[in-house]
PyMOL commands that place a pseudoatom at each C-alpha (Angstrom):
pseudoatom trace, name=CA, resn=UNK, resi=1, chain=A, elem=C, hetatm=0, pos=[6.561, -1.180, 20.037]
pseudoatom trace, name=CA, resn=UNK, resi=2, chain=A, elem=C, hetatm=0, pos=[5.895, 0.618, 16.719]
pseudoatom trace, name=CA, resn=UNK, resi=3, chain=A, elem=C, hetatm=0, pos=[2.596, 0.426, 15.180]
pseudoatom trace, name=CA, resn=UNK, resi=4, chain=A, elem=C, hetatm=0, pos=[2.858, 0.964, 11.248]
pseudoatom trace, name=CA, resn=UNK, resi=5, chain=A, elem=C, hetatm=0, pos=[-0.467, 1.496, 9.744]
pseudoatom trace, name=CA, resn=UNK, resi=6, chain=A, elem=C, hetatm=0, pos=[-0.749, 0.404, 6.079]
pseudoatom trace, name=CA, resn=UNK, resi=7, chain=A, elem=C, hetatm=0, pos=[-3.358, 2.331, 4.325]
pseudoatom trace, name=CA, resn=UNK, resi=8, chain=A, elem=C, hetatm=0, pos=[-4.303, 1.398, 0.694]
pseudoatom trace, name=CA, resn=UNK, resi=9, chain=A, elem=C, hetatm=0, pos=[-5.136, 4.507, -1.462]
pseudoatom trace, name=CA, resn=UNK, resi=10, chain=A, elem=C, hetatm=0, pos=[-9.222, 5.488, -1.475]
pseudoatom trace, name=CA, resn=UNK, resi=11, chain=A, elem=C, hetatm=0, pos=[-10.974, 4.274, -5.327]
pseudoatom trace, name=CA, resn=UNK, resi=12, chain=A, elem=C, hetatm=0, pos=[-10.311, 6.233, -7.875]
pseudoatom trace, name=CA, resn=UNK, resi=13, chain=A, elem=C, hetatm=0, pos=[-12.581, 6.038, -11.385]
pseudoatom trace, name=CA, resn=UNK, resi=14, chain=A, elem=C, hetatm=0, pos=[-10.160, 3.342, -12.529]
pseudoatom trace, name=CA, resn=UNK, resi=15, chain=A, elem=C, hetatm=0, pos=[-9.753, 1.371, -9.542]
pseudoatom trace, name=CA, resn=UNK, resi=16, chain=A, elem=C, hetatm=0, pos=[-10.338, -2.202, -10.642]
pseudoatom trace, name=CA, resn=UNK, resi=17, chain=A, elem=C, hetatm=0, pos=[-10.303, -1.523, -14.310]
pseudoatom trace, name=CA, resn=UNK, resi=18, chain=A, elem=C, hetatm=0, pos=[-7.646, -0.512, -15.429]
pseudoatom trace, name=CA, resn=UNK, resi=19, chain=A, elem=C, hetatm=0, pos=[-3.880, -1.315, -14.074]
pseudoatom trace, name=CA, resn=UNK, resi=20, chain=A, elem=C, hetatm=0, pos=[-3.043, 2.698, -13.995]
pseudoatom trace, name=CA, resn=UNK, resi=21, chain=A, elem=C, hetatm=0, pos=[0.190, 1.899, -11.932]
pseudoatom trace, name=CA, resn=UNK, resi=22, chain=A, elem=C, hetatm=0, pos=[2.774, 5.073, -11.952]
pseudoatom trace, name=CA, resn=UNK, resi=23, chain=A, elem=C, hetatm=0, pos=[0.698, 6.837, -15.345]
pseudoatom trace, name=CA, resn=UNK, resi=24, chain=A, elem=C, hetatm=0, pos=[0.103, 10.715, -13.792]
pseudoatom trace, name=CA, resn=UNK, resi=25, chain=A, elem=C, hetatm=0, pos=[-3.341, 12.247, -13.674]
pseudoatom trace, name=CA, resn=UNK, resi=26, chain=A, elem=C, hetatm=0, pos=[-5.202, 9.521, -12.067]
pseudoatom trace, name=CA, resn=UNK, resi=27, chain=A, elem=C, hetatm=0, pos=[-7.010, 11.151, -9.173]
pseudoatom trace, name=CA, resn=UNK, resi=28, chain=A, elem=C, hetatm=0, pos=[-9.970, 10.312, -6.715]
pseudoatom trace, name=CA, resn=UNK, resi=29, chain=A, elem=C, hetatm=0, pos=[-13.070, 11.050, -7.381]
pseudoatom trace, name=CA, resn=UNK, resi=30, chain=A, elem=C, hetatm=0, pos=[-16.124, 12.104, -5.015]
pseudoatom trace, name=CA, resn=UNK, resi=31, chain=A, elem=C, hetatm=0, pos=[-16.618, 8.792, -4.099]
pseudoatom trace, name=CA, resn=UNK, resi=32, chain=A, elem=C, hetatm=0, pos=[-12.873, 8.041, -3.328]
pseudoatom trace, name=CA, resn=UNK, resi=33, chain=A, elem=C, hetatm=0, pos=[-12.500, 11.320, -1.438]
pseudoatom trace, name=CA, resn=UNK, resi=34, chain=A, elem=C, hetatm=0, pos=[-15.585, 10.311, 1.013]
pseudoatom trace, name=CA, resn=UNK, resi=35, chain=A, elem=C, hetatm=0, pos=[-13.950, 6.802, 1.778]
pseudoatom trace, name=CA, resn=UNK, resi=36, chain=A, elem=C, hetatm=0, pos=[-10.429, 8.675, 2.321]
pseudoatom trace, name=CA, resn=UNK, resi=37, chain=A, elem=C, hetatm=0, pos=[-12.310, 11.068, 4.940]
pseudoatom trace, name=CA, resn=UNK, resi=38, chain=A, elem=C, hetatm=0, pos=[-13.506, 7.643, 6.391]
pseudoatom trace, name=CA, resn=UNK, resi=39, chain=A, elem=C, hetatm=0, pos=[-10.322, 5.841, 6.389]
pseudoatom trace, name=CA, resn=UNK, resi=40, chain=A, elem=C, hetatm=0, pos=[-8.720, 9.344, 8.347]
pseudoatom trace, name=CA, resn=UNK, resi=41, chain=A, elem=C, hetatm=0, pos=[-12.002, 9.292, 10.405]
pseudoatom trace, name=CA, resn=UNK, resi=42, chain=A, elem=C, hetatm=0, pos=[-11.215, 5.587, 11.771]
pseudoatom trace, name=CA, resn=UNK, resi=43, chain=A, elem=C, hetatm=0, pos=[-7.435, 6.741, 12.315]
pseudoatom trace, name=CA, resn=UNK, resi=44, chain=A, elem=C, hetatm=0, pos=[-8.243, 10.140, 14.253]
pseudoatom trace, name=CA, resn=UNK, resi=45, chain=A, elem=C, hetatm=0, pos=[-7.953, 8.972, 17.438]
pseudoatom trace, name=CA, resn=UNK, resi=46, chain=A, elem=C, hetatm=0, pos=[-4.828, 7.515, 17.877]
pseudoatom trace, name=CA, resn=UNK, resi=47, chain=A, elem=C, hetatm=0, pos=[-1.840, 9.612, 18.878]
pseudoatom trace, name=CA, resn=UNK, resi=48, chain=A, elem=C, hetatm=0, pos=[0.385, 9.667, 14.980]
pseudoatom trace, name=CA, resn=UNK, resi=49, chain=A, elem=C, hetatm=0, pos=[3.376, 10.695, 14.825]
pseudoatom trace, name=CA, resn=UNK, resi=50, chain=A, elem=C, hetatm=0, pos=[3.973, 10.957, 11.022]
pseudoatom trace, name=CA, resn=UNK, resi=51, chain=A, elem=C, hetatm=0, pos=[1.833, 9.866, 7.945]
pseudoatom trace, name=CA, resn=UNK, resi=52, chain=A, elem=C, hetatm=0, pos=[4.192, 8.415, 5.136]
pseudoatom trace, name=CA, resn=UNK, resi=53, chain=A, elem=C, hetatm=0, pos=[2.915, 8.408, 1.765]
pseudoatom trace, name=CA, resn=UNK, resi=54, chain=A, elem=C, hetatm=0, pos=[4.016, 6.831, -2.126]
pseudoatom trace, name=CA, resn=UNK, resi=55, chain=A, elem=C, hetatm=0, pos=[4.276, 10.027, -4.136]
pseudoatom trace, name=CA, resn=UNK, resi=56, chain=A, elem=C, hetatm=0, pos=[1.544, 8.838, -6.280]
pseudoatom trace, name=CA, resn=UNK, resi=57, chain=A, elem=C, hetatm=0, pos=[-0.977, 11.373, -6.538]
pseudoatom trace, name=CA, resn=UNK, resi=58, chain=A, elem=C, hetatm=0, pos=[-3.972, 9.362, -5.416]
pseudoatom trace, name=CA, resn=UNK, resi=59, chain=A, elem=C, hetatm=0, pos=[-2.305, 7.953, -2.643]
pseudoatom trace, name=CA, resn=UNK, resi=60, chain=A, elem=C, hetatm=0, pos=[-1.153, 11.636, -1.671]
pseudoatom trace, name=CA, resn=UNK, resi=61, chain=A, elem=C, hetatm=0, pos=[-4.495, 12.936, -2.091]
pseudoatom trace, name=CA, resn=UNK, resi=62, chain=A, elem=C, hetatm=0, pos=[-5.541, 10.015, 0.327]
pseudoatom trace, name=CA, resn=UNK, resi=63, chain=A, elem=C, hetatm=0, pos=[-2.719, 10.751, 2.864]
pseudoatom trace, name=CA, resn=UNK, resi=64, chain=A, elem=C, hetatm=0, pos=[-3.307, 14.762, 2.806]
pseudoatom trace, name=CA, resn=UNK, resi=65, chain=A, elem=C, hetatm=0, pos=[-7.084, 13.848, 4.469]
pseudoatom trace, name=CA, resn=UNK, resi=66, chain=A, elem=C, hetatm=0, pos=[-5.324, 11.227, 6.680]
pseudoatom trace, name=CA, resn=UNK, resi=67, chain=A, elem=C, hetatm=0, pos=[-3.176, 12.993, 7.915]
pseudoatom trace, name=CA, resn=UNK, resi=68, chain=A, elem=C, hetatm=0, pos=[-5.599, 16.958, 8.323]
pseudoatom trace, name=CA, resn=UNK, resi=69, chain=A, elem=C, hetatm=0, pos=[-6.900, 15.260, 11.666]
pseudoatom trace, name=CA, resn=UNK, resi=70, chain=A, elem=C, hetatm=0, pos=[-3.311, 15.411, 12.832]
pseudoatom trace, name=CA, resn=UNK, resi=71, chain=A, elem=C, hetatm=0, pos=[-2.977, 18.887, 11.575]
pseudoatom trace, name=CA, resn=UNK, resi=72, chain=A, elem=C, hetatm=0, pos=[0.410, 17.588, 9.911]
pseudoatom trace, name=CA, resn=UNK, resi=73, chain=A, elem=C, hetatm=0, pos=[1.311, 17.134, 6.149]
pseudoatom trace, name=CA, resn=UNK, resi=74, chain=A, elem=C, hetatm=0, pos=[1.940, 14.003, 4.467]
pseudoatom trace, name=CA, resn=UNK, resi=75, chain=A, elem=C, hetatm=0, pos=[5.755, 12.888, 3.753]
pseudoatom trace, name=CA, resn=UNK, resi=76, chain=A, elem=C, hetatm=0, pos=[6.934, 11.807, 0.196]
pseudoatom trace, name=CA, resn=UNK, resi=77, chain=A, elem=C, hetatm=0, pos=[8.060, 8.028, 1.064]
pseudoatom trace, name=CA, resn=UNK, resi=78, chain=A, elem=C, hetatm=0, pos=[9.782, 6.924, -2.631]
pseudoatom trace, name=CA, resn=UNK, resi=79, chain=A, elem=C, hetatm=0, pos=[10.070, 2.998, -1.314]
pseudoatom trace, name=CA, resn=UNK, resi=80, chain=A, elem=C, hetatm=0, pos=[5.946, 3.110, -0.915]
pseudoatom trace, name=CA, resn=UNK, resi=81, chain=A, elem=C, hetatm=0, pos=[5.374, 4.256, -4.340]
pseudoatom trace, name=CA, resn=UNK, resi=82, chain=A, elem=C, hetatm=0, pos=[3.444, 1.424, -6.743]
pseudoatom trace, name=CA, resn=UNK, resi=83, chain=A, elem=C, hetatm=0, pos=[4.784, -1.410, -8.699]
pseudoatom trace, name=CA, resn=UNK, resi=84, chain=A, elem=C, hetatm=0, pos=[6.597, 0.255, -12.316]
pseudoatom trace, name=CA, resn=UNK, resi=85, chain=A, elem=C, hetatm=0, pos=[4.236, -2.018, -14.603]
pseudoatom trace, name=CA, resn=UNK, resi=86, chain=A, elem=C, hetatm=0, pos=[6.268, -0.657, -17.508]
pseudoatom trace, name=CA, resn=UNK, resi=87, chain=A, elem=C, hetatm=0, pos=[4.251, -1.738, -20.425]
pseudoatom trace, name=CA, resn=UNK, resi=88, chain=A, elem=C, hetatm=0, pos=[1.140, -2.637, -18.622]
pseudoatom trace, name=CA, resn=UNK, resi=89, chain=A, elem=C, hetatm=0, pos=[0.505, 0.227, -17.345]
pseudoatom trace, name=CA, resn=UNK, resi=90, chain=A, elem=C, hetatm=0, pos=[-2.798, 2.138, -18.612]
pseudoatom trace, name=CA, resn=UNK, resi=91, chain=A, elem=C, hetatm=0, pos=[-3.917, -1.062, -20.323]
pseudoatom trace, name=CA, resn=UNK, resi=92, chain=A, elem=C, hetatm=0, pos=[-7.439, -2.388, -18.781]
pseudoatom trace, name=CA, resn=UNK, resi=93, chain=A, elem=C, hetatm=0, pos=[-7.447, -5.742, -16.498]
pseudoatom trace, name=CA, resn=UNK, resi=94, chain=A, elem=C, hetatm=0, pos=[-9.699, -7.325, -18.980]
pseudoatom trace, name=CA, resn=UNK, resi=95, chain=A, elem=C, hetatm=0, pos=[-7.154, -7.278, -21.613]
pseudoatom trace, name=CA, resn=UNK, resi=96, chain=A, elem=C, hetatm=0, pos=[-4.301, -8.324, -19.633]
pseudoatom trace, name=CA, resn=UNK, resi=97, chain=A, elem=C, hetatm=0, pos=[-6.561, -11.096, -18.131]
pseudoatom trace, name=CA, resn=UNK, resi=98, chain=A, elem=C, hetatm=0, pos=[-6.545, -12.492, -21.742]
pseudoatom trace, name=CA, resn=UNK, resi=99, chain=A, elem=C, hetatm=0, pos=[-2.476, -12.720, -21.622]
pseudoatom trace, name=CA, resn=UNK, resi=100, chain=A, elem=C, hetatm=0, pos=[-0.813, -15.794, -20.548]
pseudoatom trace, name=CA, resn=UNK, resi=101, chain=A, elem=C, hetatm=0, pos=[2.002, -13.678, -18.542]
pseudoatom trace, name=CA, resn=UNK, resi=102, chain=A, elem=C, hetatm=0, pos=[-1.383, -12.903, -16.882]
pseudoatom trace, name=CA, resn=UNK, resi=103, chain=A, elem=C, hetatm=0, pos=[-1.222, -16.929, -15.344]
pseudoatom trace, name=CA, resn=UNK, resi=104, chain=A, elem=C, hetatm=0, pos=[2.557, -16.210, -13.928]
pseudoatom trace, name=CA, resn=UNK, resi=105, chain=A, elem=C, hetatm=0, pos=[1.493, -13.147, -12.498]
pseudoatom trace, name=CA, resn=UNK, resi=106, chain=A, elem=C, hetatm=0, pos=[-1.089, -14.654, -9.683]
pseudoatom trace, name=CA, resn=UNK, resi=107, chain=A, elem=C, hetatm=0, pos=[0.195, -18.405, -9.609]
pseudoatom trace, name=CA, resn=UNK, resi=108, chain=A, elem=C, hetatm=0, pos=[4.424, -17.622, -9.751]
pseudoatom trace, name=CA, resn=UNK, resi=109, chain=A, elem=C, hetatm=0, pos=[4.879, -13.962, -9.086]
pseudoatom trace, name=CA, resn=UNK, resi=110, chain=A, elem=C, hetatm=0, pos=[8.207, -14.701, -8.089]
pseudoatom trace, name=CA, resn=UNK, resi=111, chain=A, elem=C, hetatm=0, pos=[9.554, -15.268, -11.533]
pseudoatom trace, name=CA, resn=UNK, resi=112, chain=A, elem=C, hetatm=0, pos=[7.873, -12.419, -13.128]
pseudoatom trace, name=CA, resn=UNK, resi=113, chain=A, elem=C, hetatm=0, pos=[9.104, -9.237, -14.266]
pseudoatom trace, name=CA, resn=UNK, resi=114, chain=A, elem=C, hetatm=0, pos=[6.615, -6.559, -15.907]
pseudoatom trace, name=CA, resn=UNK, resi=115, chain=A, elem=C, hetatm=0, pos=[7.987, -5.711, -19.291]
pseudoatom trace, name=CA, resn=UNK, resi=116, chain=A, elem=C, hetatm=0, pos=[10.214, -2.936, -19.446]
pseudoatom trace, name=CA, resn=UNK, resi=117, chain=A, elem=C, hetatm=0, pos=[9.094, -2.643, -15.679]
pseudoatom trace, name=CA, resn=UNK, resi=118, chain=A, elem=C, hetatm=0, pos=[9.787, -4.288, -12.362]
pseudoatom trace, name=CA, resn=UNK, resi=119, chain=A, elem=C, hetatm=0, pos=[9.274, -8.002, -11.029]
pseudoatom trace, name=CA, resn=UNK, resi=120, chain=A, elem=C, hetatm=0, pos=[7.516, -8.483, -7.383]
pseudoatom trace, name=CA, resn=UNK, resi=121, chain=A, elem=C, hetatm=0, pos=[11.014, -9.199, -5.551]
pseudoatom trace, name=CA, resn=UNK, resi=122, chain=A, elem=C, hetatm=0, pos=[12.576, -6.313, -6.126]
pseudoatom trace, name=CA, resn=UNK, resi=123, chain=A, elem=C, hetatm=0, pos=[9.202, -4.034, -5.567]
pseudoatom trace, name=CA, resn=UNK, resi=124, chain=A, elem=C, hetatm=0, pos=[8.636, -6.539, -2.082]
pseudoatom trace, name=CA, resn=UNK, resi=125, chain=A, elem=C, hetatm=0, pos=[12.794, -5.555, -1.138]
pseudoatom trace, name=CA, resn=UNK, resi=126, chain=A, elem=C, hetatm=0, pos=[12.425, -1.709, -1.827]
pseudoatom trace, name=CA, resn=UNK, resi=127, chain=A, elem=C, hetatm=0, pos=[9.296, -1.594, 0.155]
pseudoatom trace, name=CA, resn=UNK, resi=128, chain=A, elem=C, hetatm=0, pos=[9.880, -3.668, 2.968]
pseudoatom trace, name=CA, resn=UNK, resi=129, chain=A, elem=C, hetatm=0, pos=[13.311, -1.900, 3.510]
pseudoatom trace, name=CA, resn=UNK, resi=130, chain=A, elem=C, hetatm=0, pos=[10.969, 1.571, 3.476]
pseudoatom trace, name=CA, resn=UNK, resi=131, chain=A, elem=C, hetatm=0, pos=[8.736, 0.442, 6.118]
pseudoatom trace, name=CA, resn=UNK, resi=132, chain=A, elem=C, hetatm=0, pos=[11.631, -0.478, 8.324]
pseudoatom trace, name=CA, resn=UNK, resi=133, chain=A, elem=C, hetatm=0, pos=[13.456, 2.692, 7.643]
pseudoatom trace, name=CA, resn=UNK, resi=134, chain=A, elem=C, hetatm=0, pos=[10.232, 4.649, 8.463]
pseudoatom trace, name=CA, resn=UNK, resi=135, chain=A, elem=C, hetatm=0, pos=[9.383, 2.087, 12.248]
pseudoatom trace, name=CA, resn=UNK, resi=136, chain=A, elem=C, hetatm=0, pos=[13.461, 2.665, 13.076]
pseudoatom trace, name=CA, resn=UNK, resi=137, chain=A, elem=C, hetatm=0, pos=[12.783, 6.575, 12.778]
pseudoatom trace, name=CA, resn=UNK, resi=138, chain=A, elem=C, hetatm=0, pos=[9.238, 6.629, 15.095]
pseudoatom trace, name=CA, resn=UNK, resi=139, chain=A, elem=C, hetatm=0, pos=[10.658, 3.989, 17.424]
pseudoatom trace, name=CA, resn=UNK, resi=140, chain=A, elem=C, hetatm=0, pos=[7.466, 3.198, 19.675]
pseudoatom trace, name=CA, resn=UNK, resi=141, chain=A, elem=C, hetatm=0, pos=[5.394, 5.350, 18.033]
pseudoatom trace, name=CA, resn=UNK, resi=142, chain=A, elem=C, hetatm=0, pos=[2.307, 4.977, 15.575]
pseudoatom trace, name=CA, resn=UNK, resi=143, chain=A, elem=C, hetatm=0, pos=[2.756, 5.844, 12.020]
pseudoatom trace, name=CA, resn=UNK, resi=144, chain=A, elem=C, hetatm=0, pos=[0.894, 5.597, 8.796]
pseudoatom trace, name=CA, resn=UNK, resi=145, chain=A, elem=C, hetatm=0, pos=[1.980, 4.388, 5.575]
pseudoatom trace, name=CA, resn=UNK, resi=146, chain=A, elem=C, hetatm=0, pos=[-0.226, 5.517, 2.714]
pseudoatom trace, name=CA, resn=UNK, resi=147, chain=A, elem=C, hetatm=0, pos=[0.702, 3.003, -0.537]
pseudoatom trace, name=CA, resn=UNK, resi=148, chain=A, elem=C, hetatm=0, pos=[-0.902, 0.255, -3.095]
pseudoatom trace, name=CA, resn=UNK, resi=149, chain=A, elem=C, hetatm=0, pos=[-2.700, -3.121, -3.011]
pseudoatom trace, name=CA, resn=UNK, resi=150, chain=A, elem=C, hetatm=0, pos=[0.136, -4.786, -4.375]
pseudoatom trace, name=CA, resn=UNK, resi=151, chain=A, elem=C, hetatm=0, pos=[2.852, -3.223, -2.269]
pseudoatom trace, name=CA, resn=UNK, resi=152, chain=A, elem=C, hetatm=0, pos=[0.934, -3.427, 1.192]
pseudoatom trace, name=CA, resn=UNK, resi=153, chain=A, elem=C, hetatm=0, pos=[0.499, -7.456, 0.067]
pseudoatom trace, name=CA, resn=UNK, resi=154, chain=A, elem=C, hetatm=0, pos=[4.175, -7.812, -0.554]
pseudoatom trace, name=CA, resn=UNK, resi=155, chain=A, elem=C, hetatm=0, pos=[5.135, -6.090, 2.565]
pseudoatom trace, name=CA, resn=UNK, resi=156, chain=A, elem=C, hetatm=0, pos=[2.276, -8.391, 4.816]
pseudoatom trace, name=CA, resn=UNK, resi=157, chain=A, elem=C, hetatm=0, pos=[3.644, -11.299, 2.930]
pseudoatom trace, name=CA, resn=UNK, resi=158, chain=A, elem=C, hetatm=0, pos=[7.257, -10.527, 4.086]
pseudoatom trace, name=CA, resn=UNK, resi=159, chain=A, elem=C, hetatm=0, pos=[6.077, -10.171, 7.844]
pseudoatom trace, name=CA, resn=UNK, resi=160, chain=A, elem=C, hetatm=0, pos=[4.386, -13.266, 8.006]
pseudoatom trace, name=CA, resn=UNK, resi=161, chain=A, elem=C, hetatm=0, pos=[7.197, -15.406, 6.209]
pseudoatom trace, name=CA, resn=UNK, resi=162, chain=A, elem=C, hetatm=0, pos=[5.006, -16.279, 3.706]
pseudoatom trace, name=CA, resn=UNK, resi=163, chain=A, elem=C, hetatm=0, pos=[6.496, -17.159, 0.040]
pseudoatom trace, name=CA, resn=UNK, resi=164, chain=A, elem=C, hetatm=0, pos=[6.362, -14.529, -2.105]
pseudoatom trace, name=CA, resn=UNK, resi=165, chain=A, elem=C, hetatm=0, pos=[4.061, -16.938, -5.143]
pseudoatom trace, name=CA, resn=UNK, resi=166, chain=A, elem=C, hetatm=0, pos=[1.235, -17.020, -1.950]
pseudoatom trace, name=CA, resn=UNK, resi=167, chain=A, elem=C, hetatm=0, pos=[1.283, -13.193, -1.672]
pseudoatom trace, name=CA, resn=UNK, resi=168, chain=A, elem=C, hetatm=0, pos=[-1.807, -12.769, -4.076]
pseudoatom trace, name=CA, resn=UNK, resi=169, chain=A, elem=C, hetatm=0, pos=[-3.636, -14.702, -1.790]
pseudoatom trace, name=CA, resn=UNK, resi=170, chain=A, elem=C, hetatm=0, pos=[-3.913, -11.645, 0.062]
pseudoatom trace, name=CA, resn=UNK, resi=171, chain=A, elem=C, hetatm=0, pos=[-6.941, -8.758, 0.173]
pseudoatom trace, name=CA, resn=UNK, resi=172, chain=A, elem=C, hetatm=0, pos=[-6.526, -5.308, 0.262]
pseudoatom trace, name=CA, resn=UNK, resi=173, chain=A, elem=C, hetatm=0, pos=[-9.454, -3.197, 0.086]
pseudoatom trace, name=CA, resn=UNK, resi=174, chain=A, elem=C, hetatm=0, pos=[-8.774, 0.545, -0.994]
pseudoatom trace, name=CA, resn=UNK, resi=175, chain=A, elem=C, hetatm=0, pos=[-9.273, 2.448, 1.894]
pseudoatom trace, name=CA, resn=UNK, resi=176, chain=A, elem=C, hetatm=0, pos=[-8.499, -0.335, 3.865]
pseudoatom trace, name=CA, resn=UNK, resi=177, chain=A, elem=C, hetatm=0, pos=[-6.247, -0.481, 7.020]
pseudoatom trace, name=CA, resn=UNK, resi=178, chain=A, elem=C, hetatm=0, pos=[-3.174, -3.016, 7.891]
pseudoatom trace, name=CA, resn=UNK, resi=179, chain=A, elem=C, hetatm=0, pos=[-1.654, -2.736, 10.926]
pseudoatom trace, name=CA, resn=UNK, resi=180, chain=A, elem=C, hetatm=0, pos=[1.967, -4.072, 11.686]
pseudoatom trace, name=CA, resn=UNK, resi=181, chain=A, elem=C, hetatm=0, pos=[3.701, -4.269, 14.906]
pseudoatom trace, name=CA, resn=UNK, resi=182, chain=A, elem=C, hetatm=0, pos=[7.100, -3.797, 15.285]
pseudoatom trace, name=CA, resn=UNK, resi=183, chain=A, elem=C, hetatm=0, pos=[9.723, -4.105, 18.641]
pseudoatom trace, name=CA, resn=UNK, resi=184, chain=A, elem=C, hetatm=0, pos=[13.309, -4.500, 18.615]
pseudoatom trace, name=CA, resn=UNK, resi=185, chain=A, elem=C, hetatm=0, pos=[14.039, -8.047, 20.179]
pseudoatom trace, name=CA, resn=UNK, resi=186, chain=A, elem=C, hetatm=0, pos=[10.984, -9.156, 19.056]
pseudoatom trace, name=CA, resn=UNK, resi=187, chain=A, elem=C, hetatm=0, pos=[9.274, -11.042, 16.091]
pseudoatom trace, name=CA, resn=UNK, resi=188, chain=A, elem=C, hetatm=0, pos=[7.376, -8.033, 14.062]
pseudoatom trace, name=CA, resn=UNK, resi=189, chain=A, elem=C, hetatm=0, pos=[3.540, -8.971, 14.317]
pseudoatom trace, name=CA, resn=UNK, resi=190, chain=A, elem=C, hetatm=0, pos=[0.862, -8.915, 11.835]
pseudoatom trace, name=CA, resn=UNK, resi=191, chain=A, elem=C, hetatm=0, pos=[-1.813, -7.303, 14.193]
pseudoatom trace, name=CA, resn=UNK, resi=192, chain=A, elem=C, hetatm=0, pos=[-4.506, -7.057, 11.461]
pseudoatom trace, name=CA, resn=UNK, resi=193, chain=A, elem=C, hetatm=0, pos=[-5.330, -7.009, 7.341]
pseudoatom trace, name=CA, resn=UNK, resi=194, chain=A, elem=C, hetatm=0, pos=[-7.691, -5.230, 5.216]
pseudoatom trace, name=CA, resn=UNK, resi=195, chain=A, elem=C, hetatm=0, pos=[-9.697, -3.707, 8.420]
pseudoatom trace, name=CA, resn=UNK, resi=196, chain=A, elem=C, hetatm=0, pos=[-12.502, -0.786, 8.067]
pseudoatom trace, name=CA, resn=UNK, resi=197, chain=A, elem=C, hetatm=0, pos=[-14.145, 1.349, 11.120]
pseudoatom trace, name=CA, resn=UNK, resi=198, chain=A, elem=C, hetatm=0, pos=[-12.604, 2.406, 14.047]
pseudoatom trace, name=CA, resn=UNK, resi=199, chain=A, elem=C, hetatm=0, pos=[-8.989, 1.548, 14.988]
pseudoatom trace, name=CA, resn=UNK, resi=200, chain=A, elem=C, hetatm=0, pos=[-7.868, 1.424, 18.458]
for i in range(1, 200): cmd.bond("trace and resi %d" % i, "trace and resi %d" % (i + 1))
show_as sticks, trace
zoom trace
């Protein structure tokens, strides 16, 4: 069995404001650094074998103190990397709230694409297909997988079969922890979403 451990990014200044998506420069800040040392804190006992992380800098900054228990370095995973919002990105949730695209987004993700960006299915294909590169190469291991809210809810929604226009139904929390299961000759389990604390 291979344990992947989904671990959303620690807050940043923007978190929640602002859809900063791929834009550089967006960092944590005090606040987001002490959650990240709590997230690797719940995480430091297990036995990891790799920590995976988007290239993103505030999910690297996140993996780094994930992964300093382990006394290993984080590794550049491309297919974790967030959603290209193309001409969203920067602009604040309140103004996109005000856009009708914003309706398609949570009711019919399915059929949207992000202007000049990418649509759901194909960020839900490339990220899926990374998570089951990364459990073929730790084979009954445990592994973390430091990425986005949107990306860790397209990759849940893909192991529990659900359609991808439910997948917003889903909470992730930053610093939050996901844990999949994965055995060959098995059905790959959802063991638990969105969890704080310890993980055993």
């Amino acid at each position: 069995m291979t344990r992947i451990l989904l671990v959303r990014h620690a807050p940043t200044p923007e978190t929640g404001d602002r859809l900063t998506g791929r834009a550089p420069g967006v960092t944590l800040d005090r606040k987001g650094r002490e959650a990240a040392r709590a997230a690797a804190e719940a995480l430091a006992g297990l036995d990891i074998e790799a920590v995976y992380s988007s290239p993103i800098e505030r999910t690297m900054e996140t993996a780094v103190l994930v992964a300093r228990p382990h006394e290993m370095d984080p590794v550049v995973e491309p297919g974790l990397t967030e959603m290209d919002f193309g001409g969203w990105t920067g602009q604040t949730l309140d103004s996109l709230r005000r856009l009708e695209a914003w309706q398609s987004v949570q009711m019919t993700p399915s059929r949207f694409r992000f202007p000049d960006g990418e649509s759901f299915a194909e960020a839900q294909h490339r990220s899926v297909g990374s998570v089951e590169r990364i459990a073929g190469m730790h084979e009954g291991k445990t592994v973390v997988a430091v990425s986005h809210a949107d990306i860790i809810k397209l990759v849940i929604a893909h192991y529990l079969g659900q359609a991808l226009d439910l997948f917003q139904r889903l909470r992730i929390s930053t610093a939050s922890i996901s844990e999949l299961s994965i055995e060959a000759g098995r059905p790959p389990a959802v063991v638990s979403i969105n969890a704080t604390g310890v993980v055993v």
